[in-house]
N, C-alpha and C positions, 0 to 999 in steps of 0.2 A: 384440193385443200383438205386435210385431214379436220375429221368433225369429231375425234376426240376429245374429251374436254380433261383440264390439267385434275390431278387428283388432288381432292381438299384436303387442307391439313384443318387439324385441330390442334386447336391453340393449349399447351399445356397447362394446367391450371398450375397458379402461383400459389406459396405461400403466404400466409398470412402473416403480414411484421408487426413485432412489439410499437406499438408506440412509441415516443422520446421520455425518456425517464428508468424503461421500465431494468436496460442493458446497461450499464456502463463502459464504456470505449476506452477507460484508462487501461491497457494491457498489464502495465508493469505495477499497479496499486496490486493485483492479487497478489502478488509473492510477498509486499511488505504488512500487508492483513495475514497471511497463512502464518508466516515464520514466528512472529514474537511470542504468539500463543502454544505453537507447538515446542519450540524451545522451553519457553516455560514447563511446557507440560512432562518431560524430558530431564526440566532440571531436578524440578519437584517433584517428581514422581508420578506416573499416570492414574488419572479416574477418569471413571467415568463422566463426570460434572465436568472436564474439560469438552466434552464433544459440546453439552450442552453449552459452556461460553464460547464455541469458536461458534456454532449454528448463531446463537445472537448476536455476537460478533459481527458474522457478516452480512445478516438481515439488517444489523443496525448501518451498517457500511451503506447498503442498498437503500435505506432512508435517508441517511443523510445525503446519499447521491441526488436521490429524487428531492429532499430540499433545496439542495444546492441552485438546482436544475429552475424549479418553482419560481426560489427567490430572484433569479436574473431575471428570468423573463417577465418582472412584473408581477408574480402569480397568476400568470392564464391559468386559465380552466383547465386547457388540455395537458398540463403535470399535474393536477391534480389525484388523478388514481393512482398510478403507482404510489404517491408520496402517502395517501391514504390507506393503501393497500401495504404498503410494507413498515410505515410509521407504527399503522397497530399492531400486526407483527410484531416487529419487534418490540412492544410495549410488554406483547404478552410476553414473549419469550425473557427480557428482561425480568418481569414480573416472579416466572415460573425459577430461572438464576435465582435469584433474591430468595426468596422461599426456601433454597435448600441448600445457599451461601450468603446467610446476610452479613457474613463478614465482611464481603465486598462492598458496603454501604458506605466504609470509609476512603472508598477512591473515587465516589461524590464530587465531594470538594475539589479534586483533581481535574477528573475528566470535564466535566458542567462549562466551568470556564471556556478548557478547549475548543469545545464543540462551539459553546458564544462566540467566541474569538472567530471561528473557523465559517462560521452559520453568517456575519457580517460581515465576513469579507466575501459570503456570495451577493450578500443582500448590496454590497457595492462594485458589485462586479471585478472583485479584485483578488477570485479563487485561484489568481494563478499567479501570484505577486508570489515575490519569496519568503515573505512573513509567515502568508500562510500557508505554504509548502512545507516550512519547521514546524508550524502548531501540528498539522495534521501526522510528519514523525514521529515527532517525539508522545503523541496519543497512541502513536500503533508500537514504537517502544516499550511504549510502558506497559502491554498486555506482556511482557513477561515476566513482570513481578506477579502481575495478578493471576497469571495462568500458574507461577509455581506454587503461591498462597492456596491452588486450589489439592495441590496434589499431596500425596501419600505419604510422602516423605518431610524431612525437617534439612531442607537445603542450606549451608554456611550464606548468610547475606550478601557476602561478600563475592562469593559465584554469581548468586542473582542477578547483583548491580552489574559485578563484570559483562554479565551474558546481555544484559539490559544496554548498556554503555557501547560496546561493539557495534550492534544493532542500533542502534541510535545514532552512532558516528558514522558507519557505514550507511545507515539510510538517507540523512542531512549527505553525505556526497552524493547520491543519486539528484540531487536538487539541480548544484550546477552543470553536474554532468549531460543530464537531459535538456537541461535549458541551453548548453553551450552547442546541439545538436536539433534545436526545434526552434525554440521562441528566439532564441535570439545567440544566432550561429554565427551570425554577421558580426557580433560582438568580440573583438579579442582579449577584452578583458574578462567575461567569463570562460573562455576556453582556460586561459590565463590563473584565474579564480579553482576553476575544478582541478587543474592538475597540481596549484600549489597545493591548498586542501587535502588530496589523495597523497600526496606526498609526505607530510603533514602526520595524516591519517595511517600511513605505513609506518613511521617511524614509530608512533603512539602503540601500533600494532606490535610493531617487536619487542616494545616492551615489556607486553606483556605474554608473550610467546615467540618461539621465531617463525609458527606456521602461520602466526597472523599477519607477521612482518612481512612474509611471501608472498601472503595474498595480498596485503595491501598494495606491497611495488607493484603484483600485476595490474589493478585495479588503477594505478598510477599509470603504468604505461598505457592502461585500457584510454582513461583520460587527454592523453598525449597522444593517441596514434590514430582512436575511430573519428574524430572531428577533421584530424587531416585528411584520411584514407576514404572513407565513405561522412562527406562533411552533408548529404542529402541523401540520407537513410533513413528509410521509411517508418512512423512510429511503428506498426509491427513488428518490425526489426528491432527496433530499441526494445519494443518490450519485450521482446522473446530474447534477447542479450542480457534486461535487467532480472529475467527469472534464471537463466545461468548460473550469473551473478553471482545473486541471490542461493542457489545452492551452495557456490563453492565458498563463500561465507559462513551457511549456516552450514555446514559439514566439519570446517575449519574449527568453528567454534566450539561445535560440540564435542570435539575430539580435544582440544584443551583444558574445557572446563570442569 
């Protein structure tokens, strides 16, 4: 009988994970926070005070995630730090925006609502309804008026809204698109829903260019073809298809406007 004895392992030390709150697991939300701000930035002209609105931007993103997070559960205790941690944050950082653009003071009255609207439909667990799917677009829309109010240049209004409108139309498709693919794939009336919409949304598109009418059919066929082909693709997957997207959108656009 050999009296060797087996070689011990040691066990590799783990990482230490964030908490719940502290990540957000929506993949495909960064591309629709990055784009309206930097288009804006783009249309209007770049400053420096753009870095600073997209930074609070998406600390304020990360607060409102961790409210969201908070208001379902009850308010446990255990959301409380992050919501606490990045709520002041972003307070200051708002704070420090405001100080050196209080112009922005008058998209107040705009966003305030929003966020109410967006903040009770966690507080009723109904953050994934489709009501509040549009509040939360067309809030991440409209950073690109405010992103080009903040820039260098004196943009026609008229580009603004266009660039604002595209971005708003194509984000509201992403609604049924990913619902026709996750929450409710079993549904044929939103597969049904997304691809009339994106069709829809193409035609709207050629009108006002024909590179937007391109991209729209494709986003039309995108609609029509990944719920049949891969009808059990993984959110990963989705999200890393809605940042694609998402580029060949805001490329499109910006070469138009």
């Amino acid at each position: 009988m050999s009296t060797r004895s087996a070689p011990v392992r040691t066990p590799r030390p783990t990482r230490p994970r964030l908490g719940p709150g502290w990540v957000p697991r929506q993949h495909g939300a960064w591309a629709m926070l990055v784009v309206p701000p930097v288009v804006g930035g783009v249309v209007g002209g770049w400053s420096w005070r753009h870095v600073l609105l997209l930074v609070a931007w998406l600390v304020g993103y990360l607060a409102y995630h961790a409210a969201g997070l908070w208001l379902r559960s009850g308010r446990k205790a255990r959301y409380r730090a992050p919501l606490v941690a990045y709520g002041a944050s972003a307070l200051v950082l708002l704070a420090v925006l405001l100080a050196v653009a209080p112009g922005l003071l008058v998209w107040a009255p705009v966003f305030a609502p929003l966020l109410a609207v967006s903040l009770v439909a966690s507080l009723r667990r109904a953050d994934r309804s489709w009501w509040n799917d549009g509040v939360t677009v067309v809030a991440a829309a409209l950073l690109t008026p405010v992103a080009a109010g903040l820039g260098t240049g004196d943009p026609a209004p008229a580009t603004v809204w266009t660039a604002t409108a595209v971005l708003g139309v194509y984000f509201l498709g992403t609604v049924p698109y990913v619902k026709s693919l996750i929450r409710e794939r079993d549904d044929p009336r939103v597969r049904h829903a997304s691809i009339g919409y994106h069709l829809g949304a193409a035609v709207a598109g050629l009108l006002v260019d024909p590179l937007l009418g391109v991209v729209g059919a494709l986003l039309a066929l995108r609609a029509w073809l990944v719920p049949r082909r891969w009808p059990h693709a993984r959110p990963a997957a989705i999200g890393a298809g809605e940042v694609v997207a998402t580029l060949l959108v805001t490329v499109a656009l910006l070469v138009t406007v």
